[in-house]
N, C-alpha and C positions, 0 to 999 in steps of 0.2 A: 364316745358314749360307753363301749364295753370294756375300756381301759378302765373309767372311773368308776365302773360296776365292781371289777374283779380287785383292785386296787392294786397296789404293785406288782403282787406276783401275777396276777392276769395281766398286766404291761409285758413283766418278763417273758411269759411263754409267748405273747401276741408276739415277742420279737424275735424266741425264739424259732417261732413258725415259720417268718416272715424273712428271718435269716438263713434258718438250715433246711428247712422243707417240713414236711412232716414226721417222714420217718425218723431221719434225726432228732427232732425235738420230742417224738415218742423216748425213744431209746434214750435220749437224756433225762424226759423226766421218769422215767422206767427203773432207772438209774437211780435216779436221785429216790425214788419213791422207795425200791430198795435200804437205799444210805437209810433213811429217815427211819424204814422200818427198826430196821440193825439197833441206831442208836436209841431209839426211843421202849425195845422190846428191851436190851440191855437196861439201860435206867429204870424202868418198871420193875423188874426181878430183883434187880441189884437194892434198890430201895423198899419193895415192896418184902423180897424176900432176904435181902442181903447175901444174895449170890447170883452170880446168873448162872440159867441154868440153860446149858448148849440146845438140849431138845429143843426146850419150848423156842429158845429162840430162833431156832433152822424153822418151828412150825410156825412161828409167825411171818417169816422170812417167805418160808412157802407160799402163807395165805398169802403176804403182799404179792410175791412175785404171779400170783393165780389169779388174785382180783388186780391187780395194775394195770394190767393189759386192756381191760373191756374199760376200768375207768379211765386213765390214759386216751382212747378211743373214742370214747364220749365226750371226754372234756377238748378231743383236739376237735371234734365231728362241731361240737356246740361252741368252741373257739369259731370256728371256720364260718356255721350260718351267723355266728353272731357278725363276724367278719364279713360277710357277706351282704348282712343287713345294713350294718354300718354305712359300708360302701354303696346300698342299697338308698339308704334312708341318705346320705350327702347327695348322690346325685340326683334324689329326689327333689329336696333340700336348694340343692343349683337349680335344676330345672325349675321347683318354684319361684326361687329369687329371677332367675331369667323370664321367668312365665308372666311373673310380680310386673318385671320391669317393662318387658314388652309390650304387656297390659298398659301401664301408665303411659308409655311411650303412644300405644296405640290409642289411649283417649285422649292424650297432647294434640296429637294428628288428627285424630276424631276431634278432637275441640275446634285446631287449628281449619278443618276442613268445614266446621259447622261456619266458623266466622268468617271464612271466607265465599263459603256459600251463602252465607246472609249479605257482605258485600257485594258479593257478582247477583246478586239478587236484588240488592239494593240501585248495583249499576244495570243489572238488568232492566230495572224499572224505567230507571232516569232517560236509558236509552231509548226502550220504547218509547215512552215521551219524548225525547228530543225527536227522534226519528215521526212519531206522528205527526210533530209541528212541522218539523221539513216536509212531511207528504204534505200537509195544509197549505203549507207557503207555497212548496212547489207546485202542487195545484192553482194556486192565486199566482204565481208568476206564471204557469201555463196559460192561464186563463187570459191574464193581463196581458202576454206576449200573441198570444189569440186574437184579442182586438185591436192589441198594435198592428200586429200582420193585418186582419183586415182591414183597420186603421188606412194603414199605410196603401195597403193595394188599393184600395177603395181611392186613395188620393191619385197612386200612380193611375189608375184606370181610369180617373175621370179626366187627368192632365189633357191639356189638347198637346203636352208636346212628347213624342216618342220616345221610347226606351226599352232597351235592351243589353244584357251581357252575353257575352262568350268568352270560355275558358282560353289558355295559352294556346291548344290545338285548336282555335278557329270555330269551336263546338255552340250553337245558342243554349244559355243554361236559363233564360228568364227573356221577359219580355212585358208588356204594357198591351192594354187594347188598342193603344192608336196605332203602335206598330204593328198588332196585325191586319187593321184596317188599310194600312199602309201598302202592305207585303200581303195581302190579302187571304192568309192563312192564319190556322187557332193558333194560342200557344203551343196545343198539344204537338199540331203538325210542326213548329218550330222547333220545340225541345229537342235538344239530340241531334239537329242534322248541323251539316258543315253549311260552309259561308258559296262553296260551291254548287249545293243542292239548292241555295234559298233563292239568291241576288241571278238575273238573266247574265248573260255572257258579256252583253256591250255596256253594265256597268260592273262586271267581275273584275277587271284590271285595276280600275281604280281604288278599289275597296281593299284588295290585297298590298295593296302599295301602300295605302294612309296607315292600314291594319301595321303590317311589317314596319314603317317609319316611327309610328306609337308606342310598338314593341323594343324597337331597337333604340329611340332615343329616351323612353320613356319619362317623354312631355306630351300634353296636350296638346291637343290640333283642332283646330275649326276652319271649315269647308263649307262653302256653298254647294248643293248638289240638288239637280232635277230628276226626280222621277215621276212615273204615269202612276197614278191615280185612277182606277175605277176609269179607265183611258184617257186620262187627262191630267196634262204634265203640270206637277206642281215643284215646286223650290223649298229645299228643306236647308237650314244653316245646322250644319253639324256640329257636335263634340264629342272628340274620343278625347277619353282619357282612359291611361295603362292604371290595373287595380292592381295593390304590391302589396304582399304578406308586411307580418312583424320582421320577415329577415329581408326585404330589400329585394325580393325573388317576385319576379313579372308573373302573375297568374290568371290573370286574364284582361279584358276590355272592354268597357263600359262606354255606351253610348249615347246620345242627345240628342233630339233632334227637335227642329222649331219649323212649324209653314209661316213661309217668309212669301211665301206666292204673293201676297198684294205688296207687301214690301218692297217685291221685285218688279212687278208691274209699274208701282210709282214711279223707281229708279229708271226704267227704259222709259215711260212717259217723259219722266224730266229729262230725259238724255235726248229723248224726240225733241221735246219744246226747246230744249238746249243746241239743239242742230237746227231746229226750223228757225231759232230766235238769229243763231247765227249767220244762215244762210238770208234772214231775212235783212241783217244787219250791213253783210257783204254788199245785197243786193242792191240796199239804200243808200248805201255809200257809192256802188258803183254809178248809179242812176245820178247823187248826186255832185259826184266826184266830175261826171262828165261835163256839164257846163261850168265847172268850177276850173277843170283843166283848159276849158279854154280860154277862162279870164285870166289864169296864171301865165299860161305858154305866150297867148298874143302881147300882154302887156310887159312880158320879158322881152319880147321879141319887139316890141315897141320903143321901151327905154334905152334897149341897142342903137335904134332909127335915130335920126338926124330931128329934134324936138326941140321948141323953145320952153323955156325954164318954166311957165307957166303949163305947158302940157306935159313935161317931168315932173311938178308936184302933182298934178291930177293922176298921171300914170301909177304913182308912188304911192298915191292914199289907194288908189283901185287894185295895187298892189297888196297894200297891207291888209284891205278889206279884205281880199280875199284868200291871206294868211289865216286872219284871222278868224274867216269861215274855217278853212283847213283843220284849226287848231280845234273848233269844236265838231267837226268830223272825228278827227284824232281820237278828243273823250267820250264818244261813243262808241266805237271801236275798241277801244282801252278799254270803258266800263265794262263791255262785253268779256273780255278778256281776262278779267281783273274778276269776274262772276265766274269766269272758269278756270281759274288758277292756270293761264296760260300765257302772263305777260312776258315778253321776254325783252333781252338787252341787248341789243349786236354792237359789242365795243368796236372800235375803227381809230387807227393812229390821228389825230389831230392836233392842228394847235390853236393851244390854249387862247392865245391873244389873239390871234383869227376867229375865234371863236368868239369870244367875249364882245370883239370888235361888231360882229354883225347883230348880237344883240341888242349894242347899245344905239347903233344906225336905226333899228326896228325904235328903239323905246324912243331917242328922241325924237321919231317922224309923229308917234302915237301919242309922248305928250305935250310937241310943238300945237297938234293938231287940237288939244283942250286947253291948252296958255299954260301950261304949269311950266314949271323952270326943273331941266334935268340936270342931276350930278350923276358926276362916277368917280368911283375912288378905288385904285387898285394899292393891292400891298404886297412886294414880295416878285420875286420873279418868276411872271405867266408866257416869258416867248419861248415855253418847251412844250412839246409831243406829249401827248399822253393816248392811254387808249380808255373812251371815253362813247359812250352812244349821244350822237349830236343832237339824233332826231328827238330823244328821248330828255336830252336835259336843255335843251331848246323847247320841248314841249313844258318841261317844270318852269325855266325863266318865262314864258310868256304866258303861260297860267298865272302866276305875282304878280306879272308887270303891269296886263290887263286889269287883274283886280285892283291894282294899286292905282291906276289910272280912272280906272270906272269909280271907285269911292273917292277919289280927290277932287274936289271943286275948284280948291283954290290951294296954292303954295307949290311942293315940288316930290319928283320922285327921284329918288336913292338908289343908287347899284354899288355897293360895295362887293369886290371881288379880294380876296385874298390867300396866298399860297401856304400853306404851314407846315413845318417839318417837325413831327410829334413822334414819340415815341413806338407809335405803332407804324409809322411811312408816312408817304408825301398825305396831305390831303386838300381838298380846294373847296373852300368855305366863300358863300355868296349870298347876302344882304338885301332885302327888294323892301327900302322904305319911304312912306309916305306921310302927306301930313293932313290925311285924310278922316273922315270921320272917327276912325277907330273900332273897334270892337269891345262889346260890353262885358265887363269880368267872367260873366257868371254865363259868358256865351263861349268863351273862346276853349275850354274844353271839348266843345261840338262843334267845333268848324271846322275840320278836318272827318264828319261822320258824312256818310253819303245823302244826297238830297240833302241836307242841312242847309238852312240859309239865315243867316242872321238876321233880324228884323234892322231896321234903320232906326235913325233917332226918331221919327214921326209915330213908330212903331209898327207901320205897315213891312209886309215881307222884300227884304232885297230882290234885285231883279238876279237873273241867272239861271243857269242850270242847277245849281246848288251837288254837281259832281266835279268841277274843275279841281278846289282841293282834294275830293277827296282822291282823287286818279294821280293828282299831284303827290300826294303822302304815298299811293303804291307805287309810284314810279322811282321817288327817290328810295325806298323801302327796298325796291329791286336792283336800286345800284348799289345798295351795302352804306347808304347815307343813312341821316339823319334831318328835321322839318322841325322848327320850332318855331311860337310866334309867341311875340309879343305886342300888347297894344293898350292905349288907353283913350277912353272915349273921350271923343270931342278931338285931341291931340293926331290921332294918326295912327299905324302899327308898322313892325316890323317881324319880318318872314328869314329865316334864317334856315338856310341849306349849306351839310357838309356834306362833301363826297371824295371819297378813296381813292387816292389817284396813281396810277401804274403809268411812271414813265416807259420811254419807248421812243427808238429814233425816228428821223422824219421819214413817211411813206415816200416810196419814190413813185415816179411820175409813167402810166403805164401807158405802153406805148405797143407797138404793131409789126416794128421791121419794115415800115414803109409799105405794110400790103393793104388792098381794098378788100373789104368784104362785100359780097353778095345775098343779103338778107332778105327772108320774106318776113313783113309785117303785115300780122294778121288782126285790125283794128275795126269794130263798127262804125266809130266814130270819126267822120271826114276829117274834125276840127285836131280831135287829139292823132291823127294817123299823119295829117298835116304838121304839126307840129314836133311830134319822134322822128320822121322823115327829113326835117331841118336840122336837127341835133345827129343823127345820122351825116347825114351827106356833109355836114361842117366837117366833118371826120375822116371823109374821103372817101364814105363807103357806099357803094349804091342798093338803092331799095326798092323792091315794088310790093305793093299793098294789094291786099285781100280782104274784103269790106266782110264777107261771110266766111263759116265756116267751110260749104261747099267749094265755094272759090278758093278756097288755101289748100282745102284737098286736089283741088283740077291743078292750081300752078305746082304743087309737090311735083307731082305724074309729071310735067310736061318740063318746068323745068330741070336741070340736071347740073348746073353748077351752082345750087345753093349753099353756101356756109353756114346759116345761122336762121331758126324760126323764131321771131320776137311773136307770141302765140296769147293773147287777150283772152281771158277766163270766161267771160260772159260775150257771145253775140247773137245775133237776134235768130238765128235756124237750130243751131248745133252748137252744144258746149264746148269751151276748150280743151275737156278733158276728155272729150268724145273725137275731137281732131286729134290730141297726141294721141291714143288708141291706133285710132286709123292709120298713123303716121308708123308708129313703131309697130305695125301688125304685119307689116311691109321688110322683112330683114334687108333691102337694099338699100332703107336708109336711116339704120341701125348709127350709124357713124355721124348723122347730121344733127346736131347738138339744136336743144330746143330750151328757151326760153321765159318761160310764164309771166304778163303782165299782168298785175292784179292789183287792184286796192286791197286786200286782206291776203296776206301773201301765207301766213299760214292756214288760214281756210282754203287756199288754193295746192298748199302741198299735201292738204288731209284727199282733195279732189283726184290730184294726182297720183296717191299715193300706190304703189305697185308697177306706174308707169314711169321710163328712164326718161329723166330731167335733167337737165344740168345748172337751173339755178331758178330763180326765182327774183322780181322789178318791181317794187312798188309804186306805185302810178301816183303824183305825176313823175313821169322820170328822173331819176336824181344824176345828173351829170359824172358825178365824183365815181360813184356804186355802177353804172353804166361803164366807165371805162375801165372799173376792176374785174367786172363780169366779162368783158370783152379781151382784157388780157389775161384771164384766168384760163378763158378757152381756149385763146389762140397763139398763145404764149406775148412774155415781157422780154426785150432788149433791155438785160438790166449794163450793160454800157453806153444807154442811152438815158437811167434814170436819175433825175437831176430833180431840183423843189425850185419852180419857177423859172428857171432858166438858166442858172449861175450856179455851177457845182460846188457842191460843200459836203466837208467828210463830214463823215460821222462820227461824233467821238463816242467812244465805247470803254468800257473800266468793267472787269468783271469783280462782283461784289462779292464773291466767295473769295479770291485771291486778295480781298484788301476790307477784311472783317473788323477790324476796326479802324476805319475810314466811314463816311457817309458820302460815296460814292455821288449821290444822286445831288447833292452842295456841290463836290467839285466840279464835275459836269456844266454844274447848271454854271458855276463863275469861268470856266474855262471859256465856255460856247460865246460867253459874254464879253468879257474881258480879255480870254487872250492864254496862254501860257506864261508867258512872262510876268503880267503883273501877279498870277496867280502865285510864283515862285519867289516873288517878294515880300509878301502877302506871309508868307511862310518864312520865309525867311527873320522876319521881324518879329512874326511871333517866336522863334528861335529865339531870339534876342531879349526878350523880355521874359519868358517864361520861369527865368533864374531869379527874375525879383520878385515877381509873383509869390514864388514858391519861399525867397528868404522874409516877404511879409508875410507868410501863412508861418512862417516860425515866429516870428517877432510879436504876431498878436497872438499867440500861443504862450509863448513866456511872460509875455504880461497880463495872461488873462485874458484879455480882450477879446469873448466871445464873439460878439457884434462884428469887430474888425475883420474877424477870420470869416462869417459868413458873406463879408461884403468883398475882399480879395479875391472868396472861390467863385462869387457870382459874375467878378471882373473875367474870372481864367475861364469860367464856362462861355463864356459871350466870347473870347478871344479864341477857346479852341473849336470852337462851331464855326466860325467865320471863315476856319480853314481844311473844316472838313474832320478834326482829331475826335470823332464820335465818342469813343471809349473814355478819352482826356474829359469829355464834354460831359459824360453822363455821371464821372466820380466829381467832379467837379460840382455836380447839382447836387449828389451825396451829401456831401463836407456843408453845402451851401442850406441844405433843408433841414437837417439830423445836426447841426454842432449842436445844439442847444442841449439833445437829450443824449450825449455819451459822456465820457471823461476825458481828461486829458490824455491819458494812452492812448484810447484811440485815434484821436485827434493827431496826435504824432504820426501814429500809422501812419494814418490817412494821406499823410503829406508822403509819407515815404512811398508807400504805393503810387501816389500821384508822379514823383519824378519817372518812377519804373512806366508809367503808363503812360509818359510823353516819352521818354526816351523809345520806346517799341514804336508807339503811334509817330514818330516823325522820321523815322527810318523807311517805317512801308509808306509816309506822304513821300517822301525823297524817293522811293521808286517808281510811287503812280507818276509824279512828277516828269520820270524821267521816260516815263512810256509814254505821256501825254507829251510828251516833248516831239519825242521820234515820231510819232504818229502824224503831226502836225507839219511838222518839216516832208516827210512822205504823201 
């Protein structure tokens, strides 16, 4: 600004100042102010006067040099504030432009800070309202969760069934009003204490144990448990169950509980009515088992005697009749048994056709006795051992054979017996038909239901128990068989029984070492005491009898070489279970082996039970079971045991060493036939197997599906015959499946087949040659 005031020459001096200082710039323009006078006082004169004249010039030189100084001074002095200003008036200048700018800057920020306090104002708002609405709701869900909770307690308090938790340390954190009715403390007094302060001592062990088993397995458990009651012991059915976070961490345990008290009370009532029905059951049996034993025992002991053929059939029907009272004894007892899931099987080695044999002596004495004409038809070979309960499927055939007899009027009854070797083992499949009235369609679903009785054609009810089949159905049920019928009215029916059969070599015959026993027999009954006493003494052993219990205690004491107490469950002073007490209270005769006779031999070991036995008789005496019991005790001279009188090995083949063999075939043709024809037998199938196998190619080449299925069912029939199992069963492959594979496989097939005779007649070649050696030994 004071450049373009002064115009150039104020530029000049500003720079002269600004360059040399002051002093300097004085004394240059002092100088200069000098010059200017010089030449401009010359030019005046010299023009004005046309000379110059020296004085005037030195005096105007003078005046300049006199006044230069002060103006010189002034002009630097007013150079300088002008200078001053300048620099004055710029940084003024900046600081306004900066003042300027700060200003807008500061109302950008001021603007920016209005609008963003109108937004945080605006989200101010919106907050407070959301946030009131969550106080509302959350009040409404407080409220809501308010009368769920008392909702809910209100439920758990009125439950009749108990509940409570407690944390991981065993701590009560909650609880129910019935549980402190229970526990007979508030919740208050519950909260917070351990499982040690709350439950008595003598049920503390148990509580810790389910608690820790709950803990550690973390499963549920339920537990019947008794506790007092306001002093009175009631039955709670428990449930713990362990309560586990989102991570799988055990944190506490939650409990259930139910009054089962009259629940439990039923149960021991029914178990009472279940023991009195039993004891009552035994009792009835006992009472009348006892005139029943002596129609059995005399009229055995009769048919022995010296009779003419006319008092042999008399003896023989009085026989049967009184089998066949026996047999409905039997389903009463059974039913009993059958009510209390307590039927059982006692298998025993027998054989088959000795068996079969006395059934069929029974059916046609019982249907000579109503005029019908008997068959029997066996299939398959029955003269082997098995183990088999006699009493029990002797109880099933004569449950059929009666029935089949009782609804036959006219025509005949049917015994088919036959042996089958199935894919699962041996089994013995047996037939009981008639061609008797029949059963009506829409009945034979429920003739196997208990008390069920078909009505007759007249439509009045059949006569019967209307429990024979059904004790029938559990009996076989319990030997792992199978009952099936079939029938059509007017025509007749048939009764169809499988059962699983476990061969097993002949029992041998048990014997004594030639020694006599000395036995007390402790019987009420003269008739049946008479009778055990004949089957004794046949035997070589001597006996004296004890009518009561007292008298079995007096001959104990007095006698001293007794071996064996044959000890009657029921007589008329003293139980039998109240004699062995007495007997074994006695450690001298700890050592004397006792006996139990009972019609219910398992009601009799429940009687016994806690007191030392050594076996148990069911009445009437069964000869066979009598001489096992007797050499069980007293030991078997097994170089004395023989089947009938004429020794015979035993042939034995172990079925793990000959896995593809069907042991229980060769056995059965060896026993039969021999070893050598058996070796023939094989032989010839050797011999033929190679055509076999080149017709299973031939009708393979030429297609001939049909052909190929009828070669492999020639080759399964020919390798069963001789025992080649493995041969037999790919053989029934190729013989069922050609229809649905290819011709590949079908090749196979034949090619596996040679591999599976060639293995399978190497190991028959060395059964063979065992059976060989064994036989010659």
């Amino acid at each position: 600004m004071i450049e373009s005031s002064f115009g150039p020459w104020g530029r000049v001096l500003v720079s002269l100042l600004n360059k040399f200082g002051d002093k300097a710039a004085g004394l240059f323009c002092y100088a200069f102010l000098l010059l200017v006078s010089l030449i401009l006082s010359c030019m005046f004169y010299y023009i004005a006067l046309g000379e110059i004249i020296i004085v005037d010039v030195l005096a105007v030189l003078f005046f300049a040099g006199v006044t230069s100084p002060v103006l010189i001074s002034i002009t630097i002095y007013a150079m300088r504030q002008l200078e001053a200003s300048k620099i004055y008036l710029e940084s003024a200048t900046q600081q306004e432009k900066l003042l300027n700018q700060t200003l807008k800057d500061n109302i950008n920020r001021l603007n920016n800070e209005v609008d963003e306090r109108k937004m945080a104002l605006h989200a101010k708002h919106r907050a407070i309202e959301e946030l009131r609405k969550e106080i509302a709701e959350r009040k409404k869900t407080q409220q809501e969760l308010a009368q769920q909770s008392m909702l809910l307690r209100s439920i758990v308090d009125s439950s009749p069934d108990l509940f409570y938790y407690r944390d991981q340390h065993g701590i009560f954190a909650g609880c129910n009003k019935m549980f402190e009715l229970v526990i007979g403390k508030s919740s208050g007094e519950l909260i917070g204490q351990s499982v040690e302060s709350i439950y008595p001592q003598d049920y503390l062990p148990e509580v810790l144990r389910t608690d820790t088993e709950v803990a550690t397995t973390q499963q549920p458990m339920t537990l019947d448990v008794e506790y007092p009651v306001d002093g009175e012991s009631r039955w709670f059915e428990m449930r713990k169950l362990p309560f586990i976070n989102d991570k799988g961490e055990y944190i506490g345990l939650l409990a259930f509980g139910r009054d089962i008290t009259s629940r439990k009370e039923a149960e021991q009532a029914l178990e009472t009515a279940y023991k009195d029905k039993g004891k009552f059951i035994a009792t009835l049996s006992h009472e009348l088992r006892t005139p029943l034993n002596g129609i059995v025992g005399l009229t055995r002991m009769m048919l022995d005697s010296e009779l003419t053929q006319q008092q042999k059939s008399w003896c023989n029907t009085i026989f049967s009749s009184a089998e066949t009272l026996g047999n409905i004894f039997n389903d009463i007892i059974d039913l009993d048994k059958i009510d209390r899931e307590q039927l059982d099987i006692a298998t025993d080695s027998i054989n088959v056709s000795d068996f079969i044999n006395d059934v069929v002596n029974f059916t046609g004495l019982i249907a000579d006795q109503k005029g019908l004409e008997f068959l029997i038809h066996r299939t398959g070979i029955l003269d082997i051992y098995a183990l088999l309960d006699p009493t029990r499927l002797r109880q099933v055939l004569w449950n059929l054979i009666n029935n089949a007899v009782k609804f036959t009027h006219r025509g005949s009854v049917t015994l088919e017996f036959k042996r089958e070797n199935r894919e699962s083992g041996q089994w013995l499949s047996f037939s009981v038909i008639d061609t008797g009235m029949g059963i009506p369609s829409d009945q034979q679903a429920r003739i196997f239901d208990m008390y069920y009785k078909a009505p007759d054609t007249t439509g009045a009810n059949a006569i019967g128990s209307g429990i024979g089949l059904a004790v029938t159905k559990a009996l076989v049920s319990a030997m792992n068989g199978q009952i099936h019928v079939s029938s059509i009215e007017g025509q007749g029916s048939r009764f169809d029984v499988e059962i699983p059969l476990t061969l097993c070599s002949a029992p041998k015959v048990q014997s004594y070492a030639g020694r006599s026993l000395y036995i007390l027999l402790v019987e009420d009954v003269p008739l049946n005491a008479e009778i055990a006493t004949n089957l004794l003494e046949q035997r070589g052993h001597e006996v004296i009898w004890a009518e009561t219990g007292e008298d079995a205690l007096s001959l104990v004491a007095t006698e001293d070489e007794l071996d064996l107490i044959l000890l009657d469950m029921q007589l008329p002073d003293i139980n039998g279970d109240v004699v062995a007490r007495e007997v074994r209270a006695d450690s001298h005769y700890d050592n004397l082996p006792i006996v139990a006779l009972t019609a219910n031999v398992r009601s009799a070991e429940q009687e016994l039970q806690g007191i030392s036995i050594q076996g148990a008789l069911a009445k009437p005496i069964n000869t066979t079971r009598l001489d096992k019991m007797l050499a069980e005790l007293f030991g078997i001279d097994s170089n004395k045991a023989h089947t009938g009188g004429d020794e015979q090995s035993v042939i034995v083949l172990n079925s793990e060493d000959y896995c593809l063999l069907d042991v229980e075939t060769i056995i059965d043709f060896v026993s039969s036939m021999g070893v050598k024809p058996f070796k023939r037998s094989s032989d010839l199938f050797e011999t033929l197997n190679p055509k076999y196998c080149e017709e299973l190619r031939s009708a393979l080449s030429a297609g001939d599906i049909e052909e190929y299925s009828s070669v492999a069912h020639k080759l399964k029939g020919a390798a069963g015959s001789v025992g080649l199992q493995e041969v037999q069963l790919h053989a029934k492959v190729m013989e069922l499946d050609a229809d649905n594979v290819g011709a590949d496989k079908l090749s196979q097939w034949v090619v596996e087949l040679e591999e599976k005779i060639k293995d399978g007649q190497a190991s028959l070649k060395d059964a063979i040659s065992v059976l060989g050696s064994n036989k010659e030994s």
